[in-house]
C-alpha positions in Angstrom: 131.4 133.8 9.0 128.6 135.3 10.4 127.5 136.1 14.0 124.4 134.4 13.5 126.2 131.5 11.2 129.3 131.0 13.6 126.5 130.7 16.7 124.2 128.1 15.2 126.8 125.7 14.6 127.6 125.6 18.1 123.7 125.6 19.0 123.9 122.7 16.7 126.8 121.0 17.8 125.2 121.6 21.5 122.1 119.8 20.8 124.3 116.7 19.3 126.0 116.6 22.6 122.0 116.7 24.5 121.1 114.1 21.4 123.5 111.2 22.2 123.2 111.9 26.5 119.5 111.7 26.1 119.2 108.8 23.3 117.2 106.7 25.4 114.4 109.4 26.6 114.1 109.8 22.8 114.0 106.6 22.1 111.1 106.1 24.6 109.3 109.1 23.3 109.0 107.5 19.8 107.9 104.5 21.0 105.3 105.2 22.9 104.1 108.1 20.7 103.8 104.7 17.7 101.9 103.3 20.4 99.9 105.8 22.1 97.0 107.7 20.4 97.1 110.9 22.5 101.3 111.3 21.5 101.2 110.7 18.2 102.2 114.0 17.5 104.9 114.8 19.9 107.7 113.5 17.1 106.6 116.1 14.6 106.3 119.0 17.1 110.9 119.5 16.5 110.1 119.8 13.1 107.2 122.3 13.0 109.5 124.3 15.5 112.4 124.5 13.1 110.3 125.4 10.3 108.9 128.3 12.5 112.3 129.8 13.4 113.4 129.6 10.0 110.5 131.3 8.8 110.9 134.0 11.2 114.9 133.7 11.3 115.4 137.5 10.4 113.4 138.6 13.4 114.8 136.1 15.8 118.3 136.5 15.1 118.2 140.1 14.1 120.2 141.1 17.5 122.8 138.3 19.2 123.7 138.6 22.7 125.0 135.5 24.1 123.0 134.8 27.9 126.2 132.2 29.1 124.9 132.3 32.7 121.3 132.2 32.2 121.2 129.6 29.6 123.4 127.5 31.3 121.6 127.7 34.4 118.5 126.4 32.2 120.0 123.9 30.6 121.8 122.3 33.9 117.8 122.5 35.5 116.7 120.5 32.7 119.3 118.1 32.4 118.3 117.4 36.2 115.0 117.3 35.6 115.5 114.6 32.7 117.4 113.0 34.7 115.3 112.7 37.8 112.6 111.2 35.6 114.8 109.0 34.0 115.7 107.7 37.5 112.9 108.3 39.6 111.0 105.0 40.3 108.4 105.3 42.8 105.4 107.6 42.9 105.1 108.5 39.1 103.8 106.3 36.5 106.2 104.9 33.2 104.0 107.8 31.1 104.8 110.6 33.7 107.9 109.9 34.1 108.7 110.0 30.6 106.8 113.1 30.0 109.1 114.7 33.1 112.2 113.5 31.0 111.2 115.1 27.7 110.0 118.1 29.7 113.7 118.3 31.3 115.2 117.6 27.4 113.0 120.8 26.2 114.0 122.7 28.9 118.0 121.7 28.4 117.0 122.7 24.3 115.3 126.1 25.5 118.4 127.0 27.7 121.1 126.2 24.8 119.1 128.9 22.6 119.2 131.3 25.4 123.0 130.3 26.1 124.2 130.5 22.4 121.5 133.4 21.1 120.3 135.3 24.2 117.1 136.6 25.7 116.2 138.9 22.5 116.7 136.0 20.6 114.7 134.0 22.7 111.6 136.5 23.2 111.6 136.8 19.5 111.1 132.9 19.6 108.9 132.6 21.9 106.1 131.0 20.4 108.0 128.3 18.7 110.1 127.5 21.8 106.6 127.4 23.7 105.3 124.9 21.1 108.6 122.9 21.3 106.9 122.5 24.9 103.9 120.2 22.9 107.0 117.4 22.6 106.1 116.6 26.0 103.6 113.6 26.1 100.3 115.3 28.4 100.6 113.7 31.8 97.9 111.0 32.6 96.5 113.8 35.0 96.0 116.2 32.2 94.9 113.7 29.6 92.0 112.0 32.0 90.6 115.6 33.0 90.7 116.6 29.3 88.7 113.0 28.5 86.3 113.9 31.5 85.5 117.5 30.3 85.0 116.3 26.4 83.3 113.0 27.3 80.8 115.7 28.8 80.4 117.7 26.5 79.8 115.6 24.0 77.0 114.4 25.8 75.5 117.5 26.0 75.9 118.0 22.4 74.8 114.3 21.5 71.5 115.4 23.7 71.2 118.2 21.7 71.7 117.1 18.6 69.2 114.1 18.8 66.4 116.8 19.7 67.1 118.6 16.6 67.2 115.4 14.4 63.9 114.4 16.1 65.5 111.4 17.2 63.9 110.1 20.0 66.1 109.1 23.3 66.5 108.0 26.7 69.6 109.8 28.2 71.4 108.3 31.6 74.8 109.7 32.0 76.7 108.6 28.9 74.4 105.9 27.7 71.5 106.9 25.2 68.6 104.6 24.3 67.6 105.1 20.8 65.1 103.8 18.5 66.8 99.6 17.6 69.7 99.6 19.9 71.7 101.4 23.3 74.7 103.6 23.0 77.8 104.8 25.2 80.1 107.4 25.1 83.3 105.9 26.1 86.4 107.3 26.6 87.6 106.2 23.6 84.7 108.5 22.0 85.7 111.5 23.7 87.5 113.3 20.3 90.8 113.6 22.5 93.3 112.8 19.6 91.0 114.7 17.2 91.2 117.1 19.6 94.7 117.6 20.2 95.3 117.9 16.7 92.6 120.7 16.3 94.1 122.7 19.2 97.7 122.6 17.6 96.5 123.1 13.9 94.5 126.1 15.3 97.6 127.7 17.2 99.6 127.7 14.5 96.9 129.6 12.4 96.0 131.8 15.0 100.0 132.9 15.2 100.7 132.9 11.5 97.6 135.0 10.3 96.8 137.0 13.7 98.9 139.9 15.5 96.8 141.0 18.3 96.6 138.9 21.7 92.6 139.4 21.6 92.5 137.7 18.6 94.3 134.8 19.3 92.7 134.4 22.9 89.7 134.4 20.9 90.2 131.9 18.7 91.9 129.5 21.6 88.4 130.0 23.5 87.0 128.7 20.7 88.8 125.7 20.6 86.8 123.6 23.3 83.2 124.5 21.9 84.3 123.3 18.6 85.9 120.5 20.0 82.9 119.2 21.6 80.6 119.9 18.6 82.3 117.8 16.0 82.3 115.0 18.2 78.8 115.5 19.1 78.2 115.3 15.3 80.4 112.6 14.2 78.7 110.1 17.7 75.2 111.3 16.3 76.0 110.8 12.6 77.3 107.4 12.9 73.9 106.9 15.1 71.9 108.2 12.6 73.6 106.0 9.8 73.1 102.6 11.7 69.6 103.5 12.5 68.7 104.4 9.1 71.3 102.4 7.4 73.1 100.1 8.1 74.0 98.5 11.9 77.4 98.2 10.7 78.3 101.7 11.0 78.5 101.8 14.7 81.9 99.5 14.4 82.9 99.9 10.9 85.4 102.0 9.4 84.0 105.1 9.8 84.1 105.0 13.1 87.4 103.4 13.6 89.4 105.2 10.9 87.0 108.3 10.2 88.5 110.7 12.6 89.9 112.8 10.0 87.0 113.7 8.4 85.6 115.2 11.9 88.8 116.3 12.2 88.2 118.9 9.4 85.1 119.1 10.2 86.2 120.8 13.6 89.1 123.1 11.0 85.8 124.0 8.7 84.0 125.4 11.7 87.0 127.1 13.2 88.8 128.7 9.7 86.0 131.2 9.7 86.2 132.5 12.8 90.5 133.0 12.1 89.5 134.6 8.3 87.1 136.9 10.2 89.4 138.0 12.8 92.1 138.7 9.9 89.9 140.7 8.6 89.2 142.8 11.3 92.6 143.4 12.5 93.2 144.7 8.6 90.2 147.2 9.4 91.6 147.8 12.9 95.0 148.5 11.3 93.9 150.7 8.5 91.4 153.0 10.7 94.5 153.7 12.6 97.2 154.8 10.1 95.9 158.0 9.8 96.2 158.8 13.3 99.5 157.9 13.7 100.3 160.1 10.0 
């Protein structure tokens, strides 16, 4: 048996153990990601981590060093943390305290790696341990400044979009008077699932086809601005449609269930921008071979 082998079934055996103590912060965390638009994804984000380590399995566990001490010096700090938020009942709401128990569940995770594969191990996996992090349902704090800043921009976008169309408008804050009928951005219009999604799907690109950190921050700045544009165009294409079209569209099923179709929108707009930087880092790569020769 295996270093590697022998060490994974007691990784494995460890997370049971963390399984059955935690049951009910899991079993809240697939509730309310059935019920809640902006966690919807937190269930799959175990799954894309396995599949990340076992793509990149040779690398992580090329070098095994146990970290007892260290890991289980993590794991007890999460264990308390899931449990403070399991028992805390005053100055957090149900969602925050939730996301503090899964936060204290990934953290207990994170420190079993460390405890049963070591810090090598663990920098080698340190992008899908950091995406195991995306588990966590966002805090309310996080999720109403991210609705803020993309109710915003969309705005700005819709604004600007209008002008280009030629449609005429009357603009005050989030409500737009166009030609037939009044609009408003609600918070419910702000993109932020879409959004979420695009800024995990584009991580996971930027990490499986990109080497160099300039590259990646690059295409994470990118994220917002793209963000904000495909909304813009999906509130001023459903406008568009029920001015020209048919009223309908402004509650129909496009705009109810048509979030995937912006959705790739946002990937069509984005996927160049990776392809290019792939690209360059090629060039960058080859123009310096011959140097190091």
């Amino acid at each position: 048996m295996s270093p590697a082998f022998s060490q994974t079934v007691r990784f494995c055996l460890f997370l049971l153990v963390l399984t059955a103590i935690s049951n009910g912060v899991l079993r809240d965390l697939v509730t309310f990601s059935l019920q809640n638009d902006t966690a919807s994804h937190v269930i799959l984000v175990p799954f894309v981590t396995i599949a990340l380590v076992v793509r990149e399995r040779r690398d992580i566990f090329s070098s095994i060093r146990p970290a007892v001490r260290l890991g289980a010096a993590v794991s007890m700090a999460g264990a308390g943390m899931m449990l403070f938020g399991r028992l805390s009942a005053t100055g957090f709401v149900s969602e925050d305290r939730l996301s503090l128990s899964v936060a204290g569940l990934v953290v207990a995770s994170v420190g079993g790696f460390l405890l049963f594969y070591g810090a090598k191990a663990f920098r080698a996996a340190l992008f899908p341990l950091l995406f195991l992090g995306f588990t966590v349902p966002f805090p309310t704090v996080i999720i109403a400044t991210a609705t803020a800043a993309l109710k915003n921009g969309s705005a700005d976008a819709v604004a600007g979009l209008f002008s280009f169309a030629g449609t005429p408008y009357v603009r005050e804050g989030f409500v737009f008077t166009v030609p037939k009928f009044v609009i408003e951005i609600a918070d419910e219009c702000s993109g932020i699932r879409s959004s979420i999604g695009l800024l995990l799907s584009m991580l996971l690109a930027s990490h499986t086809f990109l080497k160099s950190g300039w590259a990646k921050g690059v295409v994470v700045l990118a994220i917002l601005p793209a963000a904000i544009l495909k909304n813009g165009i999906r509130i001023v294409t459903l406008t568009l449609l029920a001015i020209h079209v048919d009223r309908g569209f402004l509650d129909g099923q496009l705009h109810h269930d048509g979030g995937i179709v912006f959705f790739l929108l946002g990937l069509g707009m984005l996927a160049p921008l990776v392809f290019w930087l792939y690209r360059a880092e090629l060039r960058l790569e080859r123009t310096r071979t011959p140097q190091a020769v």
